[in-house]
N, C-alpha and C positions, 0 to 999 in steps of 0.2 A: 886626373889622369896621370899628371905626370909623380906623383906620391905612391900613386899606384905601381907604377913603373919602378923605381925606387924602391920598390921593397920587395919587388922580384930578385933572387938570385940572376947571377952577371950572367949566365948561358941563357936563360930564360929572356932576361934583357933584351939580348943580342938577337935573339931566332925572332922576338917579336917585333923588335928593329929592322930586321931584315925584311919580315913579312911587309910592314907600313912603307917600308922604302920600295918594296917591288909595286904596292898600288901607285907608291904616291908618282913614279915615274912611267910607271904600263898602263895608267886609268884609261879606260873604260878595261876592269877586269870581272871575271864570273867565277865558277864553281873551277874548282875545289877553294881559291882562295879566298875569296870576297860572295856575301851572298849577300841579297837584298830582305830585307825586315818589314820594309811597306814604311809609308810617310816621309818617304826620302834621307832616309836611314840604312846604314850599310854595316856589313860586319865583318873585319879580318879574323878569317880562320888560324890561328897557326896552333900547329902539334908540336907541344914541348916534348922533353923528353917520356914524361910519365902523365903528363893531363894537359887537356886541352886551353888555350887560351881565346880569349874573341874581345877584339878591338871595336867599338862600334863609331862610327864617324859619319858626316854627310859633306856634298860635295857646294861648297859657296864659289861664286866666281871663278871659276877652273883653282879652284883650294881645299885640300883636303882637310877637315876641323874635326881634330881629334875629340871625341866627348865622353868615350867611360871606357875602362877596360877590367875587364875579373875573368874569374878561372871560372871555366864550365863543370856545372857538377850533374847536369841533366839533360836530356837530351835537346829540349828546348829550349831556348833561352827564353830564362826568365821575364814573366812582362815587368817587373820592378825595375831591371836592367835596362828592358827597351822604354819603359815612362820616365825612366831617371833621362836617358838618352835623350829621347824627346823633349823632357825638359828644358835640356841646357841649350838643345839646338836650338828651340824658341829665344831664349837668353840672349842668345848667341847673335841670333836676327833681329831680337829689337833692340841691342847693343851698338850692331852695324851700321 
């Protein structure tokens, strides 16, 4: 996630920092910024300036745990996106 982050231009950066700061402080959030994926998976929506971006994260012990972030190139998000996702949150909970 965060290599990803990282090799977004700094505006790009910044608006999708902004987006993660406003759940990670508002949570419980819904549409237009945050939408639910199913499996206890979540996704920040944020509009860069020319394409979309989606954060997708779940919620452990009132903590937000960042787990994949890429540019939308369809309307759906991809299931590779949301198995990668799933994946790491499993990771993530038999790590904990």
């Amino acid at each position: 996630m965060r290599e990803w982050l990282k090799g977004l231009p700094k505006e790009e950066r910044r608006i999708i920092g902004e987006d993660i700061m406003t759940v990670q402080f508002r949570w419980p959030l819904g549409m237009p910024l945050v939408d639910h994926l199913g499996s206890g998976i979540w996704e920040i929506r944020s509009r860069l300036a020319n394409r979309i971006a989606r954060t997708l994260f779940f919620v452990h012990e009132e903590e937000i745990i960042l787990l994949h972030g890429f540019i939308k190139k369809t309307k759906e998000t991809p299931n590779e996106d949301r198995a990668l996702a799933l994946r790491r949150k499993n990771a993530y909970l038999k790590n904990a």
